[in-house]
Each structure stands twice: as C-alpha cells, then as structure tokens.
MARTI-947280 format. One record per residue (C-alpha): residue in three letters; x, y negated, z negated. Coordinates in steps of 0.2 Angstrom, whole numbers, plus 5000, padded with zeros to 4 digits. Last residue first. Layout:
! MARTI-947280
ALAXYZ...
This chain:
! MARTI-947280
UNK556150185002UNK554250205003UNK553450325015UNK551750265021UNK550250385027UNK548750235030UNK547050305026UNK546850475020UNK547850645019UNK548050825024UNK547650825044UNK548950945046UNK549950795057UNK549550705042UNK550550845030UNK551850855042UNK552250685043UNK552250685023UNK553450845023UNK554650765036UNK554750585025UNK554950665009UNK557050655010UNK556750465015UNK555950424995UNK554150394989UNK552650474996UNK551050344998UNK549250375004UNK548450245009UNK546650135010UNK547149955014UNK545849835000UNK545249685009UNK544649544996UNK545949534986UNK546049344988UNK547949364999UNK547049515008UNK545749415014UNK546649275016UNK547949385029UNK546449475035UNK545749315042UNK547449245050UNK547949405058UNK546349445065UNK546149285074UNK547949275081UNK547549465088UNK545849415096UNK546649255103UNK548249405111UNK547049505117UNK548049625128UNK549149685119UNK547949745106UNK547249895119UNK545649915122UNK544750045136UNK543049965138UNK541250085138UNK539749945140UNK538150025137UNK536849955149UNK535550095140UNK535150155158UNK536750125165UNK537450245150UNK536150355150UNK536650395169UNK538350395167UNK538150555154UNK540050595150UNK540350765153UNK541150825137UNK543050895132UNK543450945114UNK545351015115UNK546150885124UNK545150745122UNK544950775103UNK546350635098UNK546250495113UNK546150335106UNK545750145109UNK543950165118UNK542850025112UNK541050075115UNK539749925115UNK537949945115UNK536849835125UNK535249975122UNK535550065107UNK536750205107UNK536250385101UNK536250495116UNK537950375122UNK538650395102UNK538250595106UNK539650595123UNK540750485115UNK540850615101UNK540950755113UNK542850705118UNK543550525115UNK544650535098UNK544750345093UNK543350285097UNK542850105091UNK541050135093UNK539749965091UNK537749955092UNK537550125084UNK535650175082UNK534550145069UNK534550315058UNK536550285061UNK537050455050UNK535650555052UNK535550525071UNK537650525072UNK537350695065UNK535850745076UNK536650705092UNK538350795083UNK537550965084UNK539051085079UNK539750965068UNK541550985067UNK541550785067UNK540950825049UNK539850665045UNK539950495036UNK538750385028UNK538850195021UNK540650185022UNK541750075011UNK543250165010UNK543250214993UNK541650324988UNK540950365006UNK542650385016UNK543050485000UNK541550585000UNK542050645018UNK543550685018UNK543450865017UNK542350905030UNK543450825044UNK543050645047UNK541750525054UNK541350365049UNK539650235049UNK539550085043UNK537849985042UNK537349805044UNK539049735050UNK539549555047UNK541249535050UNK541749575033UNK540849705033UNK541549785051UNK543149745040UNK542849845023UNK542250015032UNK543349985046UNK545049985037UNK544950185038UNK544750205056UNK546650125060UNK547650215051UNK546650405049UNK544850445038UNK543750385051UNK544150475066UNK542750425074UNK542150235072UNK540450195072UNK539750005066UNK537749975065UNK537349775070UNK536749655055UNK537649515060UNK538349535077UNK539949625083UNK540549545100UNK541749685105UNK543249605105UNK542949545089UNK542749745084UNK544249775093UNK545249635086UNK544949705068UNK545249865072UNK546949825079UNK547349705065UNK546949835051UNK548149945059UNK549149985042UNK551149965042UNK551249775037UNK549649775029UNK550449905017UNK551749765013UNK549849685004UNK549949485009UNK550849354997UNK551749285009UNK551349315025UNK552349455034UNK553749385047UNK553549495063UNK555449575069UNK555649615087UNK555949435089UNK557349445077UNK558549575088UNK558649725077UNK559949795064UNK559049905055UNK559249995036UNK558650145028UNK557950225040UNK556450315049UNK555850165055UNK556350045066UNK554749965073UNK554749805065UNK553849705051UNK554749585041UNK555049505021UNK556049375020UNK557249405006UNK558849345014UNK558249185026UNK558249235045UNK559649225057UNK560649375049UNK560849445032UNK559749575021UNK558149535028UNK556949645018UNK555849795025UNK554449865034UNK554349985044UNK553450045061UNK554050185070UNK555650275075UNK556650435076UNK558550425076UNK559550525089UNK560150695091UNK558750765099UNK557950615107UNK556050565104UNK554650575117UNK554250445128UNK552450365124UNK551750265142UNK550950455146UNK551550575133UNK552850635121UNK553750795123UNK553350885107UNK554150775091UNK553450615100UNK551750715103UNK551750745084UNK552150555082UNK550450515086UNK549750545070UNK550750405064UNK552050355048UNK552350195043UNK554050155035UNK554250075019UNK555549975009UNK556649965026UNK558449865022UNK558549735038UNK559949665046UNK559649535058UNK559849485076UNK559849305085UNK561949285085UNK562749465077UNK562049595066UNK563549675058UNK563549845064UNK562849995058UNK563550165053UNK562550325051UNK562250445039UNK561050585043UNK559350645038UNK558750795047UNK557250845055UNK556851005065UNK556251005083UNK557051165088UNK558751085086UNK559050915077UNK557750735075UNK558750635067UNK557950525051UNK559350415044UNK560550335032UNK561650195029UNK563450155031UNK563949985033UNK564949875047
C-alpha cells in the first residue's frame, strides 16, 4: 500500500485535497502516477446534481475525469504512458482496460483534449473538400481542435463562435477564418457574415438559437452534428422543421461510442499528425493539484481557451 493524495468533493460543494491509501494493484490492474488531469465544463453539473446518463459526484469521495499518467507497476511496462478517467489525483489503481496506451511520441495534451471526438464527427458527417465548417462553442475542448482538423480534412472555410472576448484568439491561434459573439442579438446575420457561403457542416455543441440560425443559413444537404447541450437551458428556439425538410438538412445526435471505424480513423491520423507537428492542441495549463479548484472554477466562468489541463 502507498499514501497519495486527492480531490474530495466536502460540504456545501467545496473541494478539499485528502490523502488517501491505495492498494497494490493486483492481477490485470495497474498503478498509475497522473502528470495531467483534464478538466470539463461539464463537471459544473457533477458538482450540482449531475444530469441524465452523468451521476453527480459524492460528498466525501474523490472526484473524477480524464488524466494522464505513468504506469508505475502492474501488467503494463513501467514508463508507459496511459489515458484513463481517474483524475483528480495523484495516483490510480485501475483495471488495465480502462487504461488507453498513448502513442509514442504524441502531445500528452492529446490524451486529455477531444480532438478525436471532433475529428470522428466531422468524418461522420461526410465533410467535402472545400465545404464551410461551424462549430458553436468554439473556444472550449472539443470546439478548438476544429479550426486545424476541419482543414486538415479538407474544409474550405472555418467558422467558430465564442464569447466576445475570445474571439481574436480563435482567429489568431486556432486556426479559424471568422468567429462571432454567440451573444449576438441577430445570430442570422452573424453566421451570414461569418459563412458568406452557407455552412455545409455544424458540430453543435450548445443547441439553443444557434441551431435555429445554422438552419436559416444552411446550404441545401447540410449536416448538423449535435454533441452538446450548453445554451439549451437558458437559450431555447423553436426549431424550424420546415426549412429543415425544405433544405434536406440532416440534424444527427453523435456520440463517439458509437462509431467505433470513425474513432480508429481519427486516432491513427491525429496521432501522425501530431507526431509531424502538424496538429498543434490549444490549452491552457495550471501546474500543481492544490490549483486544480481555482482552474475548474475559472472554465466553469468561462475564463480560458482550448483544453484546461492541470499538470501534477
């Protein structure tokens, strides 16, 4: 047994960090020391009561969410370096086929970031040379891998948007052509600015009136990948069925599990394109478990870009 140390959520929804005792891995497990844990918009609703198919964490117990780490001992080689969903810690003890062995020489961010999830969404939806790329929520996880990988998947145009103040940087790091305030009070005319020629794919990620004005602005055959939820429940819209046959929009809920060839395919191309420096994961990094409450808090605030990752 060793003592380590990690995130519990207390009373009243407070965080404290705890040591705790782990046992030797035993037959088909490892033990894992976590470099970085990943940190999600969605654990505000973990903190709060969770929500459909997303129980809430446990006062008392250790919060979780992706990581990545080292084996230290167990039934894979010392050094290899794993992706798992223990976070919020210093070390793991998991079974290993909850653990997923990173390429070698691939970015750890990669580990953490949902690069793979956008990729196997914008596969999924048959993305065509030339063809004009949305994603809402552009400036979050998954939304900021899109300006690099709807181009390297042949997108004509990329198009984000964010709160006001992240808007320059979705232009002048992340690879978009044009973003837009998703306060906008007439997002028709945003998106119209934005996507002069139409959007031919939407990976939305907040639902709410942006689907309504992707659907006003669409070209005909367009695809509209729903993954996420964000504005639902403060921005709801009417969505227009009848511009929607008339266009012959398809609207598909995605989620990654259930594309298993989409997901082999995006692991294998963003792994050489990481491995050539050709796919660059947008971040922001805080450094040490005791920032690890701050930085959540911070994202759930809507204060930073890209991928949020703590590093141990």
């Amino acid at each position: 047994m060793m003592r380590t140390r990690e995130v519990h959520l207390a009373a009243k929804g407070r965080l404290e960090i705890v040591e705790a005792v782990l046992e030797t891995p035993g037959p088909g497990q490892v033990l894992v020391r976590n470099r970085m844990i990943g940190l999600r918009a969605a654990m505000g609703l973990l903190l709060t009561g969770g929500a459909p198919g997303m129980p809430a964490y446990q006062a008392g117990k250790a919060l979780w969410g992706p990581a990545v780490g080292e084996v230290v001992a167990g039934e894979l080689p010392p050094g290899t370096l794993v992706a798992h969903p223990l976070g919020w810690r210093e070390h793991a003890v998991l079974d290993t086929a909850r653990v997923r062995v990173l390429p070698a020489g691939v970015d750890p961010v990669l580990g953490l970031a949902q690069a793979e999830l956008a990729h196997a969404a914008l596969t999924t939806a048959e993305l065509s040379a030339g063809e004009t790329v949305f994603v809402s929520s552009a400036a979050g996880s998954i939304g900021s891998v899109v300006g690099t990988l709807a181009r390297r998947l042949g997108s004509g145009r990329v198009v984000g948007s964010a709160s006001a103040g992240k808007l320059s940087w979705l232009t002048g790091q992340a690879g978009f052509d044009a973003a837009f305030d998703r306060a906008e009070a007439d997002l028709v005319t945003a998106l119209h600015r934005a996507a002069p020629e139409g959007v031919d794919v939407y990976l939305d990620l907040t639902g709410g009136a942006q689907t309504q004005a992707v659907i006003e602005v669409a070209n005909p055959g367009a695809r509209i990948m729903a993954i996420g939820t964000l504005d639902s429940h403060r921005n709801q819209a009417e969505i227009d069925l009848t511009t929607l046959i008339t266009k012959r929009i398809t609207l598909r809920g995605f989620t990654l599990r259930d594309h298993p060839t989409a997901l082999k395919r995006a692991e294998r191309e963003i792994g050489a394109w990481s491995r050539r420096g050709l796919l660059a994961v947008p971040h922001t990094a805080f450094h040490g478990l005791e920032q690890a409450g701050a930085a959540l808090a911070g994202l759930l605030d809507g204060a930073h870009t890209g991928t949020v990752v703590v590093k141990l």
